[in-house]
C-alpha positions as a Markdown table, in Angstrom:
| # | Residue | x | y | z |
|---|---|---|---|---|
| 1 | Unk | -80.0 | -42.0 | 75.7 |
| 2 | Unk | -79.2 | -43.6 | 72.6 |
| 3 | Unk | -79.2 | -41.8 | 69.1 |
| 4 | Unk | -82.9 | -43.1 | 68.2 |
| 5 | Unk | -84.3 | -41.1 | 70.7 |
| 6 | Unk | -81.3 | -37.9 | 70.6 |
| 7 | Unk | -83.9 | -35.5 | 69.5 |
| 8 | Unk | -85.8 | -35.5 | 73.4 |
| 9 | Unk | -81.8 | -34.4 | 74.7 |
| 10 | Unk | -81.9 | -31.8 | 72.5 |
| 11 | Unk | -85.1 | -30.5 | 72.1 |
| 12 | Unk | -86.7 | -31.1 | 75.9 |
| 13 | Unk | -89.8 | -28.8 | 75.9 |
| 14 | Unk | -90.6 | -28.9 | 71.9 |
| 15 | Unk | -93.9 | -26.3 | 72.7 |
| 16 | Unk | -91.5 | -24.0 | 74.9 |
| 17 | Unk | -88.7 | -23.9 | 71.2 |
| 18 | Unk | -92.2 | -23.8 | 69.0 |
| 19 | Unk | -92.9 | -20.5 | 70.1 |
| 20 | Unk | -89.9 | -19.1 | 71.1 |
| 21 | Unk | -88.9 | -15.6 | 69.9 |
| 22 | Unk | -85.6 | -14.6 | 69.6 |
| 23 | Unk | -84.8 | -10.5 | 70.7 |
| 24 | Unk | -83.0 | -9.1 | 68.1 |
| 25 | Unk | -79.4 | -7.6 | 68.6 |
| 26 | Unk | -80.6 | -3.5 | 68.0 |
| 27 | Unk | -83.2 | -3.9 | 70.9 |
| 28 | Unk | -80.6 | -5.9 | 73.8 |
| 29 | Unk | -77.6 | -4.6 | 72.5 |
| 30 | Unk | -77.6 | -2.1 | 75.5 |
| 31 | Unk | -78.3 | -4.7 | 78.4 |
| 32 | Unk | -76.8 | -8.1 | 76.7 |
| 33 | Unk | -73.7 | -9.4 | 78.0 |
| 34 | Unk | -70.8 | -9.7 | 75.7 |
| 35 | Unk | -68.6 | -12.7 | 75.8 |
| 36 | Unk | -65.0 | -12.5 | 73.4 |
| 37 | Unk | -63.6 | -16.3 | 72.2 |
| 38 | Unk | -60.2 | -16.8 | 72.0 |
| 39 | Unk | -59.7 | -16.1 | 68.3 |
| 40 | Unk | -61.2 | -12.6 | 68.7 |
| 41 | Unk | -59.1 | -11.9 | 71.3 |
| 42 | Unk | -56.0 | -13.0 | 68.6 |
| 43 | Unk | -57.9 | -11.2 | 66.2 |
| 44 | Unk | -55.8 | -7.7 | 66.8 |
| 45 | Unk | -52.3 | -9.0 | 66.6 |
| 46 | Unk | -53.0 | -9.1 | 62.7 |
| 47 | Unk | -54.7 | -5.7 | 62.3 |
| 48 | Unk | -53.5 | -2.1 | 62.6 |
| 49 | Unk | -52.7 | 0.3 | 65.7 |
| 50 | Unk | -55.8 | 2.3 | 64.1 |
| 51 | Unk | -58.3 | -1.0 | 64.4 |
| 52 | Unk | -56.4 | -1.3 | 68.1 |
| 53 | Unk | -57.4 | 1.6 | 69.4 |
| 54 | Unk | -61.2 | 1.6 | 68.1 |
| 55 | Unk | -61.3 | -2.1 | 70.0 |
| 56 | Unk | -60.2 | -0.7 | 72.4 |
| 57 | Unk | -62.8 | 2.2 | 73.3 |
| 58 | Unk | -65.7 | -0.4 | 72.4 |
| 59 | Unk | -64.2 | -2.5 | 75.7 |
| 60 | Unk | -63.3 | 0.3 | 77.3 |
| 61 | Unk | -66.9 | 1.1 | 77.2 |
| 62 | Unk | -68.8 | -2.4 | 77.4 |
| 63 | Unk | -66.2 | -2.9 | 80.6 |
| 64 | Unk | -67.7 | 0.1 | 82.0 |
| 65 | Unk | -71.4 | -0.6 | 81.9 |
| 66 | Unk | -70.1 | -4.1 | 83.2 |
| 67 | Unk | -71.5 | -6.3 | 80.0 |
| 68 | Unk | -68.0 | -7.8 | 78.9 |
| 69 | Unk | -66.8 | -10.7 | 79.9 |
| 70 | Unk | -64.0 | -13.1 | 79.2 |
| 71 | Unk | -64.8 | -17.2 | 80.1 |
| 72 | Unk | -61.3 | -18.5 | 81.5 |
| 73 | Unk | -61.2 | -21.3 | 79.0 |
| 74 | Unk | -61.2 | -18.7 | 76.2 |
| 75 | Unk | -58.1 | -16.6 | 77.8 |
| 76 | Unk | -56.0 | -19.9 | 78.7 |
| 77 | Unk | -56.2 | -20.7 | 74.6 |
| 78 | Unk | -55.2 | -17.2 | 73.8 |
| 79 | Unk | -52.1 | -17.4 | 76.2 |
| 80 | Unk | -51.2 | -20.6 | 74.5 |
| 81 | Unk | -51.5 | -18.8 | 70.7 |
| 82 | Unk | -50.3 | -15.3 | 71.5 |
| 83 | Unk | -46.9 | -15.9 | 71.4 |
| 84 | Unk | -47.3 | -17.8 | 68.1 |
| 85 | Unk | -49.3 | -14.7 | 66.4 |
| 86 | Unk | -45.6 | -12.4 | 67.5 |
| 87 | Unk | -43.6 | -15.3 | 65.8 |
| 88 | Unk | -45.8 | -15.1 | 62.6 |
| 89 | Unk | -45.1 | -11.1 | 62.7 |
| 90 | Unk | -40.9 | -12.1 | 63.5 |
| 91 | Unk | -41.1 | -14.8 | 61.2 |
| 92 | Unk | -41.8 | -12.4 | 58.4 |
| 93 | Unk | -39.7 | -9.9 | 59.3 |
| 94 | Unk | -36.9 | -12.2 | 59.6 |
| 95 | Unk | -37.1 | -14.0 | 56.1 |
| 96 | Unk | -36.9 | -9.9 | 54.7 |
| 97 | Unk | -34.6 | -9.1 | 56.2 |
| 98 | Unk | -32.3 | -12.4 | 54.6 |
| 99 | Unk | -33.9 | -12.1 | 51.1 |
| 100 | Unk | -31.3 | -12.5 | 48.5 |
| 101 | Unk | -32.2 | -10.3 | 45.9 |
| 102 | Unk | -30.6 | -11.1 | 42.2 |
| 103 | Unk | -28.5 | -8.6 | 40.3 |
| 104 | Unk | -27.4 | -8.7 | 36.4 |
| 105 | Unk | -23.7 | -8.7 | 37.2 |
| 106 | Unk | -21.2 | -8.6 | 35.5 |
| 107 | Unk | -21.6 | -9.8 | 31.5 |
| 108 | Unk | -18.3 | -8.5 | 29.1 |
| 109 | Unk | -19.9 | -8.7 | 26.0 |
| 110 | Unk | -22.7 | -6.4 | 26.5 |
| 111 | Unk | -20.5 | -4.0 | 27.8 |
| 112 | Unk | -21.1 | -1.9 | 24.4 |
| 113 | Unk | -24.8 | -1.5 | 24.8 |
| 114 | Unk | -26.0 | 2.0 | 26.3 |
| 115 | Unk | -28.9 | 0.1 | 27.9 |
| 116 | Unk | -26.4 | -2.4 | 29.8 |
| 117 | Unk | -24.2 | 0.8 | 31.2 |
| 118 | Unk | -27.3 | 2.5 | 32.4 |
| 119 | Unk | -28.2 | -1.0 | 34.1 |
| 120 | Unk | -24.9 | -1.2 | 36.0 |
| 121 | Unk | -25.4 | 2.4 | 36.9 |
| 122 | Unk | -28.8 | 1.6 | 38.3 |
| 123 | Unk | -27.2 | -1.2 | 40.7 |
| 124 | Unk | -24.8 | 0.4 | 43.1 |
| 125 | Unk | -27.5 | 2.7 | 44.7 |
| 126 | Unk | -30.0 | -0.1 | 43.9 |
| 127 | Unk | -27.7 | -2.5 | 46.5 |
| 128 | Unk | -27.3 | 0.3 | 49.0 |
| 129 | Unk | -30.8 | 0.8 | 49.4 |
| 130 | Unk | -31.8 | -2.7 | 50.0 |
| 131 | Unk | -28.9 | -2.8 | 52.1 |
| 132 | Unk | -30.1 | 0.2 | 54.6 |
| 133 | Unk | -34.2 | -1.1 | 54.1 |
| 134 | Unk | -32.6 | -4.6 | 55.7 |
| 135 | Unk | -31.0 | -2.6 | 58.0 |
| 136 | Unk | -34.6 | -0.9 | 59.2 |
| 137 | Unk | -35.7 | -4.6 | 59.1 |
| 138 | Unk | -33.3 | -5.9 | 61.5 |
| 139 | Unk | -33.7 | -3.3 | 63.5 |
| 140 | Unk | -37.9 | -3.3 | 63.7 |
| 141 | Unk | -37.3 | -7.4 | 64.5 |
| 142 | Unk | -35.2 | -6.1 | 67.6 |
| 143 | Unk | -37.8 | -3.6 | 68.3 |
| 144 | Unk | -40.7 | -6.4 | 68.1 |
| 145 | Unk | -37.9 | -9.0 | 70.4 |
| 146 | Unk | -37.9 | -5.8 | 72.9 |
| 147 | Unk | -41.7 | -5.9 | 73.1 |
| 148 | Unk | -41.6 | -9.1 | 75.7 |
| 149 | Unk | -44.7 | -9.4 | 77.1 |
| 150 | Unk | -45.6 | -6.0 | 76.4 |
| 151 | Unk | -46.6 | -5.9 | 72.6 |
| 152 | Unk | -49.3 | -3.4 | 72.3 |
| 153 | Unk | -52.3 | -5.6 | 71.8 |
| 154 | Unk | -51.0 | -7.4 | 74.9 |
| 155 | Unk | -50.9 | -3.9 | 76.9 |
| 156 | Unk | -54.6 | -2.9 | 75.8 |
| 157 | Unk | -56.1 | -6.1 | 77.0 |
| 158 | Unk | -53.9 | -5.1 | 80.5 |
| 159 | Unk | -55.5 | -1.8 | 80.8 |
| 160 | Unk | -58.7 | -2.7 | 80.1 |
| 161 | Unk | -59.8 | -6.4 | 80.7 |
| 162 | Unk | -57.8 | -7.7 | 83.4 |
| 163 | Unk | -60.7 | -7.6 | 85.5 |
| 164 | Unk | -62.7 | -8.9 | 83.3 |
| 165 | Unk | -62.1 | -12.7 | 83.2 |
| 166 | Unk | -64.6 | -15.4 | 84.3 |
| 167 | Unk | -63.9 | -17.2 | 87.2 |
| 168 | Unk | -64.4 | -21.4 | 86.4 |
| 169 | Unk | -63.8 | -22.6 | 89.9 |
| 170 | Unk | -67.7 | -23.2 | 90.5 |
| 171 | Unk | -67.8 | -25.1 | 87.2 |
| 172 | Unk | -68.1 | -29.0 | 87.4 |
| 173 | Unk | -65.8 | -30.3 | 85.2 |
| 174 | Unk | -66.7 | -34.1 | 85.8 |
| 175 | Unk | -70.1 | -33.0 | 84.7 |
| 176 | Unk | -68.6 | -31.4 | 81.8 |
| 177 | Unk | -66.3 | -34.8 | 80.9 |
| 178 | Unk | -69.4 | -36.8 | 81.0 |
| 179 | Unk | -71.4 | -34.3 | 78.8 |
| 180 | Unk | -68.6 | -34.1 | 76.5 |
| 181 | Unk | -69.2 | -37.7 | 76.0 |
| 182 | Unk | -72.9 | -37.5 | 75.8 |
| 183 | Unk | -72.8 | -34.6 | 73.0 |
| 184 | Unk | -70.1 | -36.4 | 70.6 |
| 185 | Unk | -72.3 | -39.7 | 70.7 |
| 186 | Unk | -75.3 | -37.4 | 69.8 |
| 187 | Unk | -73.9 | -35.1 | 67.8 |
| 188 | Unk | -75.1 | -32.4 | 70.1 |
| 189 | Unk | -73.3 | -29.2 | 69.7 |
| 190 | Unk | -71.2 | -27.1 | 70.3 |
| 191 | Unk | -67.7 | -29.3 | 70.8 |
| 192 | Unk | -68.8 | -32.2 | 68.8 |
| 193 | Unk | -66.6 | -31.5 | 65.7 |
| 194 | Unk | -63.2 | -31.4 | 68.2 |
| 195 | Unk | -63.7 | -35.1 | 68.9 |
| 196 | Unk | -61.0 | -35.7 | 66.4 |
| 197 | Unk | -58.6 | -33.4 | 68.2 |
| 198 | Unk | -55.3 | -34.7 | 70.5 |
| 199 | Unk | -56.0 | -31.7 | 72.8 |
| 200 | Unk | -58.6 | -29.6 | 74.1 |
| 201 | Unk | -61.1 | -31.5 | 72.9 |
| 202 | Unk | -63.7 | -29.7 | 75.5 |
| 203 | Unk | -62.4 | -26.4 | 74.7 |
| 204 | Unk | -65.4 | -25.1 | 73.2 |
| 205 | Unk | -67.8 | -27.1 | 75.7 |
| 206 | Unk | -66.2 | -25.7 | 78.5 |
| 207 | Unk | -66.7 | -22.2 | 77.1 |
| 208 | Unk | -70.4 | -23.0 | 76.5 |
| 209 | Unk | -70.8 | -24.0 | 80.1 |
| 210 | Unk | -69.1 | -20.4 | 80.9 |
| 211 | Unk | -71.7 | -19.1 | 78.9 |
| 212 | Unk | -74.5 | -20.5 | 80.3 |
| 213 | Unk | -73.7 | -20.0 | 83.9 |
| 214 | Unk | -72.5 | -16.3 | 83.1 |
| 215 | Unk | -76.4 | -15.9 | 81.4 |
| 216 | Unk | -78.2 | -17.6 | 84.6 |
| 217 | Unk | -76.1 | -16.0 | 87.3 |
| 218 | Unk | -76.6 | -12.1 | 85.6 |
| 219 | Unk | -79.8 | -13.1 | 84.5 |
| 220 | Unk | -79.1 | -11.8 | 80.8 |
| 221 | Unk | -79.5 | -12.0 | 77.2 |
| 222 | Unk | -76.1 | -12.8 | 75.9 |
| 223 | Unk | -73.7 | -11.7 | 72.7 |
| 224 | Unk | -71.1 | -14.2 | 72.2 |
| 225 | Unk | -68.0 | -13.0 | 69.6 |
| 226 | Unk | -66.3 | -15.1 | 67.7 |
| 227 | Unk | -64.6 | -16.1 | 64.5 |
| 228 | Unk | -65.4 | -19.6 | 64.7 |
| 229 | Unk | -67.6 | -21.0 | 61.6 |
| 230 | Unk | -67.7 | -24.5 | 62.4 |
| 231 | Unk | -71.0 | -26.1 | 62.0 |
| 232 | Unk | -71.2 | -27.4 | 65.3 |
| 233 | Unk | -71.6 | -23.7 | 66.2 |
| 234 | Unk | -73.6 | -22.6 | 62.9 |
| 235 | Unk | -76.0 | -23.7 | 60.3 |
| 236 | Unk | -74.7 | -22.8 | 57.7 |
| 237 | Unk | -75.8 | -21.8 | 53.5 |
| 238 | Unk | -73.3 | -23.2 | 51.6 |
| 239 | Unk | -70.1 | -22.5 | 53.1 |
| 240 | Unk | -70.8 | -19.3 | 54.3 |
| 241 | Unk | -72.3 | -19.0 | 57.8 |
| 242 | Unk | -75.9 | -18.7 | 58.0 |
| 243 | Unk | -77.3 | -18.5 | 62.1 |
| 244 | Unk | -76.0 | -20.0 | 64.9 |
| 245 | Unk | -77.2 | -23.7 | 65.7 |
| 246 | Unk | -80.7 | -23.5 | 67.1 |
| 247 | Unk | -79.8 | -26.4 | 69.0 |
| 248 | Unk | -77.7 | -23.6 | 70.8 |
| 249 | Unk | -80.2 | -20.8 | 71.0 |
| 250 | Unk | -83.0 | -23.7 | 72.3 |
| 251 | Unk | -80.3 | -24.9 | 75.3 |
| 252 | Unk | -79.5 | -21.3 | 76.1 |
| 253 | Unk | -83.6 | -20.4 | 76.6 |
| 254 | Unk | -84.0 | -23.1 | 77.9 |
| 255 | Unk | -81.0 | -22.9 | 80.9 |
| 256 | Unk | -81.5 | -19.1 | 81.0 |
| 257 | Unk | -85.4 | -19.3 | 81.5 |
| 258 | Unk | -86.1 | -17.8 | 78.3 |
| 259 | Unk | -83.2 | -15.3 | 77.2 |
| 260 | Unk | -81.9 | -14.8 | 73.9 |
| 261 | Unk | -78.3 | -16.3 | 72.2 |
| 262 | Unk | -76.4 | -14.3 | 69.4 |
| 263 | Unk | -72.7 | -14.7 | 67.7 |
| 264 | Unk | -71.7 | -12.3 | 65.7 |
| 265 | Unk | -68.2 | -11.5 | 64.5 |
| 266 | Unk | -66.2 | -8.6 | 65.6 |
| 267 | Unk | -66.7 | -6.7 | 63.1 |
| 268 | Unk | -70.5 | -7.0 | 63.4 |
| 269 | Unk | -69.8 | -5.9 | 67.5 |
| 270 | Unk | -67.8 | -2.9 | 65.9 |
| 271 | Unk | -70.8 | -1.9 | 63.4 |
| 272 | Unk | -73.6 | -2.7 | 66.0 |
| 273 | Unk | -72.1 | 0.2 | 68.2 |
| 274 | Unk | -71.4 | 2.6 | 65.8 |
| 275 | Unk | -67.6 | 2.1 | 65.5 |
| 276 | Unk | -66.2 | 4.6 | 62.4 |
| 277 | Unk | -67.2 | 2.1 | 59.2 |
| 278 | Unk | -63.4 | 2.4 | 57.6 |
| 279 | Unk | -62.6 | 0.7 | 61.1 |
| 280 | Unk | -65.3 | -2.1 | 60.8 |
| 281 | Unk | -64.3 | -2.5 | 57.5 |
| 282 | Unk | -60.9 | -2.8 | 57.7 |
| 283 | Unk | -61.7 | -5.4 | 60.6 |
| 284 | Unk | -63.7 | -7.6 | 58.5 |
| 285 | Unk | -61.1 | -7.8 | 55.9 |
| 286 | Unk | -58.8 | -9.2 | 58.4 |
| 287 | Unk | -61.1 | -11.7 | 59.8 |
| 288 | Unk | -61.7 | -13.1 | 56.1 |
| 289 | Unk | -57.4 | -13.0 | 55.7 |
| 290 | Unk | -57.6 | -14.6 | 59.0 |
| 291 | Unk | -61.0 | -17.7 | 57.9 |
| 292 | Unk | -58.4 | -17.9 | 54.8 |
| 293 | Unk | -55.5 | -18.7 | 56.4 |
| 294 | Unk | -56.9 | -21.1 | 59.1 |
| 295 | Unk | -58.9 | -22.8 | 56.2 |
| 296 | Unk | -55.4 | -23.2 | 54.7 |
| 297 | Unk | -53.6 | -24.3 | 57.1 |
| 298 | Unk | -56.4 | -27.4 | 57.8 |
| 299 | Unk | -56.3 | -28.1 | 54.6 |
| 300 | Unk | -52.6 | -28.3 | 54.3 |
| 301 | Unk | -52.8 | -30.4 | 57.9 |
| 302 | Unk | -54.8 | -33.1 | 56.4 |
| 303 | Unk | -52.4 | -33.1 | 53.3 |
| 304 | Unk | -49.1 | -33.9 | 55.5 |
| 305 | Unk | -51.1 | -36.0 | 58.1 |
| 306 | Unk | -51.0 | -38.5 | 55.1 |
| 307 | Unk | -48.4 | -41.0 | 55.7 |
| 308 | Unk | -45.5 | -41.2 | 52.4 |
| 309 | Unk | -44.1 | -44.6 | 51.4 |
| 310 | Unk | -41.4 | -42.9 | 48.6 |
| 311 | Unk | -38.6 | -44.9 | 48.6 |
| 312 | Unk | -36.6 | -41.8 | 47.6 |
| 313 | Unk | -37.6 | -39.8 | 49.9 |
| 314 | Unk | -34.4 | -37.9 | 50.8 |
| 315 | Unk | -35.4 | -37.8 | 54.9 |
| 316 | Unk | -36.1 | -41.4 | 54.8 |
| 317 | Unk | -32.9 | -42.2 | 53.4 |
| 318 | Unk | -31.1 | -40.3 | 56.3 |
| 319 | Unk | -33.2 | -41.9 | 59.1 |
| 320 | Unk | -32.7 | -45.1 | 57.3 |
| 321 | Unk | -36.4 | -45.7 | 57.6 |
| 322 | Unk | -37.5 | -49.2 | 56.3 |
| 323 | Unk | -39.5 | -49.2 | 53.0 |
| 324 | Unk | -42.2 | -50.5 | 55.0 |
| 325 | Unk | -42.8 | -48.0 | 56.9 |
| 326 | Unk | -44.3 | -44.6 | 56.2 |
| 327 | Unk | -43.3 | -41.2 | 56.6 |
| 328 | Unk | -45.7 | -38.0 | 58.2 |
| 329 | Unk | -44.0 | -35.0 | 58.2 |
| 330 | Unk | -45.4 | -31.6 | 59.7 |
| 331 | Unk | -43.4 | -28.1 | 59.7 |
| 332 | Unk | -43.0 | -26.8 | 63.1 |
| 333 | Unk | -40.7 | -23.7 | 62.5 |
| 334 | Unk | -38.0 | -21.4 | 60.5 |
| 335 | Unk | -35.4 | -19.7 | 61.8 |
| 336 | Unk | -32.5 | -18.0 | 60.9 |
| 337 | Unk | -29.6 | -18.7 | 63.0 |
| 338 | Unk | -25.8 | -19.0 | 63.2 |
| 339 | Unk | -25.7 | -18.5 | 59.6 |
| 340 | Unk | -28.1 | -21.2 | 58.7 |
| 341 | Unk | -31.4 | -21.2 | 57.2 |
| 342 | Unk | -33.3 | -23.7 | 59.3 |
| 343 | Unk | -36.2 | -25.9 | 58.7 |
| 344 | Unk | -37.5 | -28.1 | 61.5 |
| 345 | Unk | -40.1 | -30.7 | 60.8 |
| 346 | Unk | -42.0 | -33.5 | 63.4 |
| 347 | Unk | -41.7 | -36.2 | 61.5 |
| 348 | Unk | -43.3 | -39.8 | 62.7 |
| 349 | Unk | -42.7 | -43.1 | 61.1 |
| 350 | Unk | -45.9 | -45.2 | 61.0 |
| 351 | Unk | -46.4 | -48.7 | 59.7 |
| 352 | Unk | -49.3 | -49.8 | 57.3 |
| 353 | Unk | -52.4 | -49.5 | 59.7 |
| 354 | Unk | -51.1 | -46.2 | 61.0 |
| 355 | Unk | -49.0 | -46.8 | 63.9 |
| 356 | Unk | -46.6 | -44.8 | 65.3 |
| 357 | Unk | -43.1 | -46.6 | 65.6 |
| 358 | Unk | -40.8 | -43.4 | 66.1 |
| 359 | Unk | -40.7 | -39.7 | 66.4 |
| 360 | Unk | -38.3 | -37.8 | 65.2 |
| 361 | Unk | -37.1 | -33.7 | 65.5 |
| 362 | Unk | -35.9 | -32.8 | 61.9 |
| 363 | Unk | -33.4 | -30.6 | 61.1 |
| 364 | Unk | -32.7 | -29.2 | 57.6 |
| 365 | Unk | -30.3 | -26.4 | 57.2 |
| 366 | Unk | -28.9 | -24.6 | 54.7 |
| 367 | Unk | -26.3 | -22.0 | 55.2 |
| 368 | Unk | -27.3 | -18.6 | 54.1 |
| 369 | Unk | -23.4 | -18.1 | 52.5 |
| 370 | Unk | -21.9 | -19.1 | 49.4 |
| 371 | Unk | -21.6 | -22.3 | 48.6 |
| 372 | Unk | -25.3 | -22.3 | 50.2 |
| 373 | Unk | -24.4 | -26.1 | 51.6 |
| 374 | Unk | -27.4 | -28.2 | 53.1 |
| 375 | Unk | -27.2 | -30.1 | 56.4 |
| 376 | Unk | -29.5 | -32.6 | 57.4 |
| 377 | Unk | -29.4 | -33.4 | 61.7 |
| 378 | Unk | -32.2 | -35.8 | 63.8 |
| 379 | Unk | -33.2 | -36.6 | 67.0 |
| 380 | Unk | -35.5 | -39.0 | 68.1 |
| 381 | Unk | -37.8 | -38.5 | 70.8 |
């Protein structure tokens, strides 16, 4: 159907929508089934062990009265960001524990002055106790390498929600392909606003389709959590969220044969059953460190996904790249190793309409003892 007539696709009984009433969350909370996204199932690997352990009796308990549910799309995109979320955690650990902290020394002529002596006096136990607190640093970093697979966010969701994943072998995901299609030509949400994406583009559709066979099969109104504000998922005041897309809430009453739709965050799930409020409010502050950071990070993705034609550009002179050509260069990782501080970059050299020409893995190092000498290496992919 083309976009002239895209309105019948997603409204297909108008009088049935007219007069549809939605249940509110305090009267279906009891009976709704609860679906977790991906990026609340992240969500705990930035909070604390108290915050853990409150998630944890909420699923503990929505497990038992068999409400929760994880779709399999949702849990194959946490597997692929977990480990990232215990870098982050390493990561900062690691550039602690290297920190080079900067000392008066040593300065003859103002030997004289009480207020220099008392300075130099203040320095020896100042350097042994930044000394031992990197010491505690290293040795948390080979308490968190110890972890493996067995971090203790990782362990709760063993104990508790291992049974609890949705099965997609009964999905049609030829159906889905072709309905991915449909929906980005319609703007039909949700998955719409990942057309842009390399990968996963159907990530979100795919979950949706979880969804709405999870609903139909249990017969169920539905709780979905998730972090996600796009607007393919939420209309939205502002920037803030405002209620989930009733193109959404429509499609579900209308697959589900009149059932209701909610998302809510986690820290709303947490409130709604009467989780201790210092918990839900420490939760929320995390999610908002967490809608910062992401918002961040896009924001700085769409900066370096800009191509650079500087002529001095100090990478371009080592790959020799020709003036012609233009430079993106994303961050991949840092690392401390072998007594180098290491930066590693993707870089790929386009020409003027955008094409990519070469790829290169990037290199820059810079040893983390005196004389501090930087080391530029490349490969090309």
């Amino acid at each position: 159907m083309s976009k002239e007539f895209n309105k019948k696709e997603i409204y297909p009984s108008p009088k049935d929508s007219f007069s549809f009433v939605l249940e509110p969350i305090s009267e279906m909370k009891d009976e709704a089934l609860v679906v977790l996204d991906a990026n609340v199932l992240l969500l705990p690997f930035t909070t604390n062990i108290r915050n853990v352990k409150a998630i944890k009796e909420l699923y503990t308990r929505l497990s038992k009265s068999n409400q929760l549910f994880l779709p399999a799309q949702a849990v194959r995109e946490y597997l692929d960001n977990r480990a990232i979320k215990i870098a982050d955690i390493n990561e900062a650990l690691q550039k602690k524990s290297n920190q080079n902290f900067n000392y008066v020394g040593i300065h003859p002529l103002l030997e004289s002055l009480d207020e220099y002596k008392e300075v130099i006096a203040l320095e020896e136990p100042l350097k042994s106790a930044i000394k031992n607190y990197q010491a505690k640093i290293r040795d948390t970093i080979s308490a968190v390498q110890a972890w493996g697979w067995n971090d203790p966010v990782s362990k709760m969701y063993h104990e508790v929600l291992a049974d609890r994943i949705l099965d997609d072998v009964a999905l049609d995901f030829a159906n889905i392909e072709k309905d991915l299609k449909r929906r980005n030509d319609l703007n039909i949400p949700p998955g719409y606003k990942d057309r842009s994406k390399d990968q996963n583009q159907a990530g979100d559709l795919v979950i949706w389709h979880e969804i709405l066979n999870l609903a139909k099969t249990k017969d169920k109104h539905l709780i979905f959590v998730s972090v996600d504000e796009k607007t393919d998922w939420w209309h939205q005041s502002g920037k803030n969220p405002l209620y989930p897309r009733f193109e959404l809430v429509d499609e579900f009453r209308e697959e589900t044969k009149g059932k209701s739709f909610h998302i809510v965050s986690l820290s709303t799930l947490l409130e709604i059953f009467d989780t201790d409020s210092e918990v839900v409010k420490s939760v929320k502050i995390t999610e908002e460190e967490v809608k910062s950071t992401t918002d961040s990070e896009i924001k700085y993705s769409q900066k370096k996904t800009k191509a650079s034609f500087d002529p001095d550009d100090e990478y371009r002179k080592y790959l020799n790249i020709p003036i012609e050509h233009g430079l993106i260069t994303n961050h991949i990782n840092w690392s401390v190793k072998g007594g180098y501080d290491r930066d590693t970059y993707l870089i790929s050299e386009v020409d003027r309409a955008g094409n990519i020409i070469n790829k290169y893995n990037f290199y820059d190092s810079t040893k983390t003892t005196p004389p501090f000498g930087r080391e530029f290496h490349a490969e090309k992919i």
